[in-house]
N, CA, C and O atoms as CSV, one atom per row, in Angstrom:
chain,resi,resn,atom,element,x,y,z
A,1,UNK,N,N,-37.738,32.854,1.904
A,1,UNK,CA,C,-37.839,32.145,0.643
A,1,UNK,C,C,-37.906,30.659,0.937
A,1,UNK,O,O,-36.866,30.059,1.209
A,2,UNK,N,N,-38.839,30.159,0.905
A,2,UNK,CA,C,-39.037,28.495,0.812
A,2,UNK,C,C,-39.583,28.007,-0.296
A,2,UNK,O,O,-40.029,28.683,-1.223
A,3,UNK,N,N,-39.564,27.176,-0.243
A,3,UNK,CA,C,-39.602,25.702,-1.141
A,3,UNK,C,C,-40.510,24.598,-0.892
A,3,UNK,O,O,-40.600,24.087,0.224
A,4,UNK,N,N,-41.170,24.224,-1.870
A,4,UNK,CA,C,-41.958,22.486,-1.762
A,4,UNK,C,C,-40.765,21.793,-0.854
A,4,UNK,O,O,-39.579,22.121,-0.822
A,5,UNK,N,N,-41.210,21.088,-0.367
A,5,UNK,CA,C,-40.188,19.626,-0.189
A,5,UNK,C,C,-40.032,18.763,-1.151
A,5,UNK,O,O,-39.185,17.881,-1.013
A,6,UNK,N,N,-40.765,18.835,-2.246
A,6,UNK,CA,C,-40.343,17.777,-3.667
A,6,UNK,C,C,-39.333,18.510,-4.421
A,6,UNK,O,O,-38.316,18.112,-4.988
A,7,UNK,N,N,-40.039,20.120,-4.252
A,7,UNK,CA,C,-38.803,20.577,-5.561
A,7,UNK,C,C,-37.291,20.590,-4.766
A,7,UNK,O,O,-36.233,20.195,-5.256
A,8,UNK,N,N,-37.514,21.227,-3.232
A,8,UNK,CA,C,-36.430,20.485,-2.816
A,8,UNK,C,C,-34.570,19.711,-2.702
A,8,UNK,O,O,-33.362,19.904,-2.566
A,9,UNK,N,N,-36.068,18.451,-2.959
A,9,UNK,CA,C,-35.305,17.137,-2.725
A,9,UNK,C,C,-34.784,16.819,-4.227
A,9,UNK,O,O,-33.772,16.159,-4.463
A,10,UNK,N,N,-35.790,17.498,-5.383
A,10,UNK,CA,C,-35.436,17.411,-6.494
A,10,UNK,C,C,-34.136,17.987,-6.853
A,10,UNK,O,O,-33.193,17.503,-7.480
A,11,UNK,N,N,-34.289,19.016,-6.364
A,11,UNK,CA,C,-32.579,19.743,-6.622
A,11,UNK,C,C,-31.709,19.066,-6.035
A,11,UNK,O,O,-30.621,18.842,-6.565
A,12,UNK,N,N,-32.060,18.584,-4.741
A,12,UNK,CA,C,-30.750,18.336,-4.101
A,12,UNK,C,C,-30.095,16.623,-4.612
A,12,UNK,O,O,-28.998,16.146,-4.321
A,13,UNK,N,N,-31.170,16.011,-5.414
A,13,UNK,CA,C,-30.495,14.813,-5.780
A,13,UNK,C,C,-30.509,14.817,-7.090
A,13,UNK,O,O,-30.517,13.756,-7.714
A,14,UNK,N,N,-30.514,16.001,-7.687
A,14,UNK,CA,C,-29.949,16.336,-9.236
A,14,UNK,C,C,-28.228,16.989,-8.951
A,14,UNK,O,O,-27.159,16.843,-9.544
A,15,UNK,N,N,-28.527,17.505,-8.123
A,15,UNK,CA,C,-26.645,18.298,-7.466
A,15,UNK,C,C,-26.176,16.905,-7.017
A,15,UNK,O,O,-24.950,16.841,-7.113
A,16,UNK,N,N,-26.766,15.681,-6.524
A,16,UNK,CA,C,-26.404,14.676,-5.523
A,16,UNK,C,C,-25.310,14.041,-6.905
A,16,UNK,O,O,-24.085,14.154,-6.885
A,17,UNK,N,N,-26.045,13.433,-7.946
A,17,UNK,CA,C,-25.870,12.746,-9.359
A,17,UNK,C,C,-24.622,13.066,-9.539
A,17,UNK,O,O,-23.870,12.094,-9.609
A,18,UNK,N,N,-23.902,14.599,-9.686
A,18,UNK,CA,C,-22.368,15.331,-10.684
A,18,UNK,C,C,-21.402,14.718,-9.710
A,18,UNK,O,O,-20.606,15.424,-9.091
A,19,UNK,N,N,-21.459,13.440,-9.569
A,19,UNK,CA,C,-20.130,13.058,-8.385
A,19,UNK,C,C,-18.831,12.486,-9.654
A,19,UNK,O,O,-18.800,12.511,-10.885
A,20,UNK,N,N,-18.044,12.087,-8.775
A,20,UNK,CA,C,-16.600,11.849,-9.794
A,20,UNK,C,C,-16.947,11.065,-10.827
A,20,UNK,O,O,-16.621,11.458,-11.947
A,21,UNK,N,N,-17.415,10.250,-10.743
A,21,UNK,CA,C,-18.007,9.182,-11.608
A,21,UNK,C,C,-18.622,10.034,-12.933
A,21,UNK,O,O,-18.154,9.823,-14.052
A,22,UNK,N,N,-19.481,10.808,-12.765
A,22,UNK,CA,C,-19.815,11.094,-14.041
A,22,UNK,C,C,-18.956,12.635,-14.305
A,22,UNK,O,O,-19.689,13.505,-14.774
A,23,UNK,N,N,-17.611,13.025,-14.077
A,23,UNK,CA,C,-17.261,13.906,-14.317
A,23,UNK,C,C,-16.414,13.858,-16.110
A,23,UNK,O,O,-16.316,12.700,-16.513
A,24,UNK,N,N,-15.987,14.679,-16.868
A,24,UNK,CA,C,-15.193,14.111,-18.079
A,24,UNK,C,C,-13.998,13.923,-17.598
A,24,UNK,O,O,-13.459,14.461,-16.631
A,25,UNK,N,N,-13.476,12.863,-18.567
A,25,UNK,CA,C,-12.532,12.299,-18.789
A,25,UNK,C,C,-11.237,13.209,-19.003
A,25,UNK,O,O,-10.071,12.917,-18.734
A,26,UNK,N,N,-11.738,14.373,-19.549
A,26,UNK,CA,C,-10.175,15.244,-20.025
A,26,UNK,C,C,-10.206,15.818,-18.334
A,26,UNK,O,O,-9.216,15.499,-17.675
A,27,UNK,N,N,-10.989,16.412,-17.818
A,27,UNK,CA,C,-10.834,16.857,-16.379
A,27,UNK,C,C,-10.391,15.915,-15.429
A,27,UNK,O,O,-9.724,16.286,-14.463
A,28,UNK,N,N,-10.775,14.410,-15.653
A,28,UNK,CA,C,-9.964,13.622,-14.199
A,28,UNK,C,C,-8.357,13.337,-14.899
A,28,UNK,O,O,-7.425,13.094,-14.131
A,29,UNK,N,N,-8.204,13.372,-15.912
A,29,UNK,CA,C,-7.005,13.501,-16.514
A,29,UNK,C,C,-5.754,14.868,-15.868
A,29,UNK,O,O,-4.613,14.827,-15.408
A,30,UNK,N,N,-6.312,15.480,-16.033
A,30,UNK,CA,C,-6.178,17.384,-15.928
A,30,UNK,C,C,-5.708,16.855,-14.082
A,30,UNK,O,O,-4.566,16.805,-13.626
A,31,UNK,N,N,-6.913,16.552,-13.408
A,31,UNK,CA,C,-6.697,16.440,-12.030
A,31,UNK,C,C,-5.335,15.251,-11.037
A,31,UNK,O,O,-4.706,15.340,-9.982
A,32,UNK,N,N,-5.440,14.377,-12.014
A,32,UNK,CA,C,-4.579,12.975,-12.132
A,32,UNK,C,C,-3.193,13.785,-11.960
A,32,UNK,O,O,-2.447,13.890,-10.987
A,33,UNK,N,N,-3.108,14.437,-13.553
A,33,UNK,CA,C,-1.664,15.307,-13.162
A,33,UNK,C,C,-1.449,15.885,-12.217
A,33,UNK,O,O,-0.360,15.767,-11.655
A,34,UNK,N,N,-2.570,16.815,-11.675
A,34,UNK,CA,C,-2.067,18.089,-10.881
A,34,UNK,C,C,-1.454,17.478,-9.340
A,34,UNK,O,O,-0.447,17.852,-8.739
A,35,UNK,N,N,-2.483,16.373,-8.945
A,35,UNK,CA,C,-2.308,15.470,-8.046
A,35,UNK,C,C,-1.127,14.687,-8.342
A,35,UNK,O,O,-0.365,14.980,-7.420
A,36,UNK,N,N,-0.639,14.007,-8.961
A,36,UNK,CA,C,0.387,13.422,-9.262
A,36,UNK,C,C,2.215,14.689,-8.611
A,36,UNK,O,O,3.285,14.763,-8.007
A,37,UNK,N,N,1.238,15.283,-9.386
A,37,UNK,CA,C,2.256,16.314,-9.623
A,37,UNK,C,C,3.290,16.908,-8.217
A,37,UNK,O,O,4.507,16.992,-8.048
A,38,UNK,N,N,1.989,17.267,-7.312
A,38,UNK,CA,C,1.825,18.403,-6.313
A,38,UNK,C,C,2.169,16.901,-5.017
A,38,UNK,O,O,2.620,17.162,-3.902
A,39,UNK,N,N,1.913,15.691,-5.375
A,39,UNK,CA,C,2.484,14.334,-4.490
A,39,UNK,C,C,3.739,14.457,-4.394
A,39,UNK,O,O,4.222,14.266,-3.278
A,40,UNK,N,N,4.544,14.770,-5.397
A,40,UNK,CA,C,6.167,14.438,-5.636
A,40,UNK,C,C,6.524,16.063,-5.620
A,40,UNK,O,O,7.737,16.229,-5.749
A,41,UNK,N,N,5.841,17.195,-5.505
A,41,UNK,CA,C,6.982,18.407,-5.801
A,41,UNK,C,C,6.920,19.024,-4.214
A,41,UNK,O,O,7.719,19.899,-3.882
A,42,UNK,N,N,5.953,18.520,-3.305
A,42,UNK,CA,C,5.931,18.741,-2.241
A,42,UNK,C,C,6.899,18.581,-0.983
A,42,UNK,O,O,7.307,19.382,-0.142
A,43,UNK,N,N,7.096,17.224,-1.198
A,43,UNK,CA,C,8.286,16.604,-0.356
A,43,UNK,C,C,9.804,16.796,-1.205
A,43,UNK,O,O,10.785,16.748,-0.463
A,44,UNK,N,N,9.971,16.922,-2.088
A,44,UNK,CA,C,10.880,17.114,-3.178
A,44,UNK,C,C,11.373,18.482,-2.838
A,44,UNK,O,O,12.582,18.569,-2.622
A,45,UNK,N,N,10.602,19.641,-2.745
A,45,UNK,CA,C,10.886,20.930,-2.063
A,45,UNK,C,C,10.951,21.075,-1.009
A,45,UNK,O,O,11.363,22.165,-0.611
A,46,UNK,N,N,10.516,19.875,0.102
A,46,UNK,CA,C,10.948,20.284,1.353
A,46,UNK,C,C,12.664,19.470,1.480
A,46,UNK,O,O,13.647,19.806,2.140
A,47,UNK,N,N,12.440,18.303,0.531
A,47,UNK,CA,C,14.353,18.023,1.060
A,47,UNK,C,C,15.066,18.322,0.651
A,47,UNK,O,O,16.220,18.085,1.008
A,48,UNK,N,N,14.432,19.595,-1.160
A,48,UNK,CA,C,15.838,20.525,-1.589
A,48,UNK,C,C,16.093,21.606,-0.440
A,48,UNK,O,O,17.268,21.883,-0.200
A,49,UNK,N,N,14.981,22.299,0.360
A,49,UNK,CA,C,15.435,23.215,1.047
A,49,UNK,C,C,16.090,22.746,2.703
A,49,UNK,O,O,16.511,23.585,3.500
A,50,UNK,N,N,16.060,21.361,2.952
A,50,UNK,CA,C,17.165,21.102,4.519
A,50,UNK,C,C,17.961,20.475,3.636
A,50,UNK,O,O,17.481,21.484,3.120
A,51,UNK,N,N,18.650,19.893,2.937
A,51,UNK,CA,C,19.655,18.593,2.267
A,51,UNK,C,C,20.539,19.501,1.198
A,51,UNK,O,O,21.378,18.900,0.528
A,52,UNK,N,N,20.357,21.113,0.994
A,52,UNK,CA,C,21.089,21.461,-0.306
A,52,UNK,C,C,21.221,23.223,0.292
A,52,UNK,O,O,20.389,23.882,0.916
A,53,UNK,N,N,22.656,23.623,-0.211
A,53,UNK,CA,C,23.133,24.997,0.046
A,53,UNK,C,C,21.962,26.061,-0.907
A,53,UNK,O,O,21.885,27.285,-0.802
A,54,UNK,N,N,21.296,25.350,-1.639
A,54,UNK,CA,C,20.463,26.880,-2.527
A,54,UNK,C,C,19.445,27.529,-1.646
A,54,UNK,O,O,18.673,27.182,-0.752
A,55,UNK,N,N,19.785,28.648,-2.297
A,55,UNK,CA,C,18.639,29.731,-1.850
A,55,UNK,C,C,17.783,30.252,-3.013
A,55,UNK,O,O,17.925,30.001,-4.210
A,56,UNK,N,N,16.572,31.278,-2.226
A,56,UNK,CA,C,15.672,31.641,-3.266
A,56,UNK,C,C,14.702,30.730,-4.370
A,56,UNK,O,O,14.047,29.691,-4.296
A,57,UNK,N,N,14.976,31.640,-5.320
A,57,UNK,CA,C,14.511,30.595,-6.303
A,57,UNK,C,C,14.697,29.293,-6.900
A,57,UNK,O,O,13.908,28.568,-7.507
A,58,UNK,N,N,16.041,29.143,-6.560
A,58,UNK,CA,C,16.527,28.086,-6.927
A,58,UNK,C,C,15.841,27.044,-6.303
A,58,UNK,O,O,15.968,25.917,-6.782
A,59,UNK,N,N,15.074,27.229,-5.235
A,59,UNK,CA,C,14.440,25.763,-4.128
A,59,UNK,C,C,13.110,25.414,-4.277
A,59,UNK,O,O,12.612,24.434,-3.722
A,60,UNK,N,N,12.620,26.042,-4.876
A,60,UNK,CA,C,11.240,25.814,-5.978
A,60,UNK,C,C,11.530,25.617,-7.366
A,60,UNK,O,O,10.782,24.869,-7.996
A,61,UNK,N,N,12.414,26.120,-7.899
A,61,UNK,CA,C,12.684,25.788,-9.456
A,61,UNK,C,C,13.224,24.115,-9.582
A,61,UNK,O,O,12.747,23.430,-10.487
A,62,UNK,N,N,14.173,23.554,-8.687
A,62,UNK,CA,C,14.490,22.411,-8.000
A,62,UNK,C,C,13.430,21.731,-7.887
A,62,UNK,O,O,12.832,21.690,-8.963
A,63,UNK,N,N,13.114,21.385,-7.377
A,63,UNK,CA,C,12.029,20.837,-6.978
A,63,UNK,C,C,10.660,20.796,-7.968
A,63,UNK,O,O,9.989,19.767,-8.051
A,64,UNK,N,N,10.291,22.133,-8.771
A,64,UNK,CA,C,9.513,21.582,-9.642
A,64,UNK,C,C,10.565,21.080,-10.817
A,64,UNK,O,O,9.792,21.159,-11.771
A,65,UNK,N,N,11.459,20.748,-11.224
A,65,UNK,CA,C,11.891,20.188,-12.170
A,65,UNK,C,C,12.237,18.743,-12.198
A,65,UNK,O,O,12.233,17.972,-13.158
A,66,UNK,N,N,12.598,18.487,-10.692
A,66,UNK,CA,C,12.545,16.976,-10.093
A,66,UNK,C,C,11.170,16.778,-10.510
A,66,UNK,O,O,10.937,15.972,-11.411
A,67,UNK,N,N,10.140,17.491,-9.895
A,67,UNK,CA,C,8.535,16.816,-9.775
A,67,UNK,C,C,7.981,16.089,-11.669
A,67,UNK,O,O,7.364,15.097,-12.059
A,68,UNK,N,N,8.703,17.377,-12.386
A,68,UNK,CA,C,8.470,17.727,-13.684
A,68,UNK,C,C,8.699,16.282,-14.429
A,68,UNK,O,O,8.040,15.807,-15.354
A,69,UNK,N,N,9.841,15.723,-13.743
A,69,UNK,CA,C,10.735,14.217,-14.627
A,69,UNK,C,C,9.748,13.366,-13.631
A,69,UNK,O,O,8.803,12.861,-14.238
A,70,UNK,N,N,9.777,13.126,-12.330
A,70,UNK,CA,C,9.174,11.666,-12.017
A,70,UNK,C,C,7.526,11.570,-11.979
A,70,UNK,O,O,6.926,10.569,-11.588
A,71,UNK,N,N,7.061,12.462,-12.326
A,71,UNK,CA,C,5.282,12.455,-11.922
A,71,UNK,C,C,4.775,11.952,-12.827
A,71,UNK,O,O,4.846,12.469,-13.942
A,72,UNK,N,N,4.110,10.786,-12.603
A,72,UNK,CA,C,3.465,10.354,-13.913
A,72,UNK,C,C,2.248,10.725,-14.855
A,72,UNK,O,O,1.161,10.773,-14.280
A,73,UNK,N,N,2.257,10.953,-16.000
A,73,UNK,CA,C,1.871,11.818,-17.187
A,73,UNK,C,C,0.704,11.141,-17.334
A,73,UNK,O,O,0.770,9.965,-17.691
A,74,UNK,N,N,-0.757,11.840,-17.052
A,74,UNK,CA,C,-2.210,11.389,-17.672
A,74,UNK,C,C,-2.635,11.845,-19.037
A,74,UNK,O,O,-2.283,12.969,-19.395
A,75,UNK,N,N,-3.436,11.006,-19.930
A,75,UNK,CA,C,-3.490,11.501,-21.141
A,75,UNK,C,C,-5.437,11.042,-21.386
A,75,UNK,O,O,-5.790,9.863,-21.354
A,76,UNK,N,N,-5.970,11.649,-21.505
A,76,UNK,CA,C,-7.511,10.759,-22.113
A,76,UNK,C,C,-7.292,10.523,-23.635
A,76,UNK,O,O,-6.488,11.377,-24.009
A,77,UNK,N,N,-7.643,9.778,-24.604
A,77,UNK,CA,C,-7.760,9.141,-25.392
A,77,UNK,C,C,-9.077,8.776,-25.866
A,77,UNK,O,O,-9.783,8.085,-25.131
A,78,UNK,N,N,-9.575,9.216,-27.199
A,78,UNK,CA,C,-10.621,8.949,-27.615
A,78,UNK,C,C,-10.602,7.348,-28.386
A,78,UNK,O,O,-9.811,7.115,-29.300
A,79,UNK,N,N,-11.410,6.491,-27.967
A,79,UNK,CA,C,-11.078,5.071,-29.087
A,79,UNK,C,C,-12.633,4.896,-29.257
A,79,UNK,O,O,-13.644,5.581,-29.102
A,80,UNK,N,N,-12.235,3.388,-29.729
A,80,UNK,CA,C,-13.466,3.010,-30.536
A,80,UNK,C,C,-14.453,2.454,-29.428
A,80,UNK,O,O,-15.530,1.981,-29.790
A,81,UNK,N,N,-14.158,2.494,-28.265
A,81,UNK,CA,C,-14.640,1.957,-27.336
A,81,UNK,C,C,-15.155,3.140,-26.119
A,81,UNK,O,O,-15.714,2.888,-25.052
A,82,UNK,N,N,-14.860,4.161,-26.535
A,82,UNK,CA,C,-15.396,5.485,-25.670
A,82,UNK,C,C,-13.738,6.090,-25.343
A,82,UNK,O,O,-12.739,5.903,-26.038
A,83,UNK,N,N,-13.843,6.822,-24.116
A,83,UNK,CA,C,-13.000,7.960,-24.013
A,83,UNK,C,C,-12.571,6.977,-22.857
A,83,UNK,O,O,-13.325,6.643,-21.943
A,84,UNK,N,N,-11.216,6.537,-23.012
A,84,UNK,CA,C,-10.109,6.786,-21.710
A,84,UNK,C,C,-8.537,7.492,-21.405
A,84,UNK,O,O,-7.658,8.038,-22.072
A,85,UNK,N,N,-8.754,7.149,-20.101
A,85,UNK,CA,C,-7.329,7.591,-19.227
A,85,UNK,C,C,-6.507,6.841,-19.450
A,85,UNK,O,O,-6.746,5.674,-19.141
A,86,UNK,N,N,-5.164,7.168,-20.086
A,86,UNK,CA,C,-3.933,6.716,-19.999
A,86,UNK,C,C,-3.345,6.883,-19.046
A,86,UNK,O,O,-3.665,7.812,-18.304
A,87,UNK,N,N,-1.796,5.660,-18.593
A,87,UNK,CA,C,-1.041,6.875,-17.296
A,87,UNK,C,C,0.565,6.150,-18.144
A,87,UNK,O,O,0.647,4.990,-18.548
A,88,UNK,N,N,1.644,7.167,-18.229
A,88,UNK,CA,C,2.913,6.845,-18.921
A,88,UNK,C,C,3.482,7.424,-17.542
A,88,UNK,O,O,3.365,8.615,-17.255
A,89,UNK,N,N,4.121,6.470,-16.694
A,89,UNK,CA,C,5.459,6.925,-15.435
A,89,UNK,C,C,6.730,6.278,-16.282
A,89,UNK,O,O,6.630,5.610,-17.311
A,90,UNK,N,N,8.088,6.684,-15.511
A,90,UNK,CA,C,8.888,6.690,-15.664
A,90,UNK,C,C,9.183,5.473,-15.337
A,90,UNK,O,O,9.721,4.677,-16.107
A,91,UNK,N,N,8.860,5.235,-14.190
A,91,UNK,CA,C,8.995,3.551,-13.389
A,91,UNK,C,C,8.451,2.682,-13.722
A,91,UNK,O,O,8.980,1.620,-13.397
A,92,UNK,N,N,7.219,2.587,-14.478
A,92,UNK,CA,C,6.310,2.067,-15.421
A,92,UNK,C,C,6.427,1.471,-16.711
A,92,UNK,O,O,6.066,2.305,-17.542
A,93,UNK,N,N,6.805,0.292,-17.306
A,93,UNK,CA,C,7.300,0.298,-19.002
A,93,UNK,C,C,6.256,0.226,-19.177
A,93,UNK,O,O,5.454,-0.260,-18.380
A,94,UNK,N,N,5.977,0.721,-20.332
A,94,UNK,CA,C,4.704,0.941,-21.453
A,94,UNK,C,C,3.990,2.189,-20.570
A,94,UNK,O,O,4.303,2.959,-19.662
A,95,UNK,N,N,2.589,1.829,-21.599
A,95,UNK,CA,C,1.459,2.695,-20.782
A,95,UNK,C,C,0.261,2.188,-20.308
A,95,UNK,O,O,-0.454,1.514,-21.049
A,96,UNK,N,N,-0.118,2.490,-18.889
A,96,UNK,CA,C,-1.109,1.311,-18.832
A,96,UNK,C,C,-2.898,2.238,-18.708
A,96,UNK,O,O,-2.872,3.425,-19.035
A,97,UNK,N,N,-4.032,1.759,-18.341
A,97,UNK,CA,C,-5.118,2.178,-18.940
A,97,UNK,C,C,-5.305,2.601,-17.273
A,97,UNK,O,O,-4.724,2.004,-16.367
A,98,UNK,N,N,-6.355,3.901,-17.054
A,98,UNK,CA,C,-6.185,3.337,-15.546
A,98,UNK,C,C,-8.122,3.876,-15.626
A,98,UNK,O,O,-8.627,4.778,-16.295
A,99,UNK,N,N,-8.767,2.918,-14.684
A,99,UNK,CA,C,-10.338,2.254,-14.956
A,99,UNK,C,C,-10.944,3.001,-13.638
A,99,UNK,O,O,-12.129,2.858,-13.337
């Protein structure tokens, strides 16, 4: 099965175009968290399980509930100016825009 070399190159710099930049706003939001998230519940679960007597479940439930309070919260926002990303942390006063 082959191909022109125009149609191609055509596909491959129509697939090239869907980079982060033009992805939506509720999805880098969505991703912001998960990343945020999975930054702080990672190391958070490795020093509940050497630094603390629990076992089982308790060393993931730990740890995502730490992650749960300090990870900072993405929100998209529709305004009059198009669609953005919010970010509300704990360490953070207010909420700031993030570009």
């Amino acid at each position: 099965m082959s191909c022109e070399n125009s149609l191609c190159y055509t596909i491959f710099k129509q697939k090239k175009k869907s980079t982060i930049k033009n992805m939506n706003k509720k999805v880098k939001a969505f991703l912001y968290n998960f990343l945020g998230f999975v930054v702080i519940y990672l190391p958070t679960l490795y020093v509940v399980d050497i630094a603390t007597h629990l076992q089982g479940i308790w060393i993931p439930m730990t740890g995502f509930m730490v992650a749960l309070l300090l990870a900072p919260k993405f929100q998209m926002v529709k305004t009059q100016n198009g669609e953005k990303i919010f970010m509300k942390w704990l360490f953070i006063k207010g909420v700031k825009e993030v570009k």
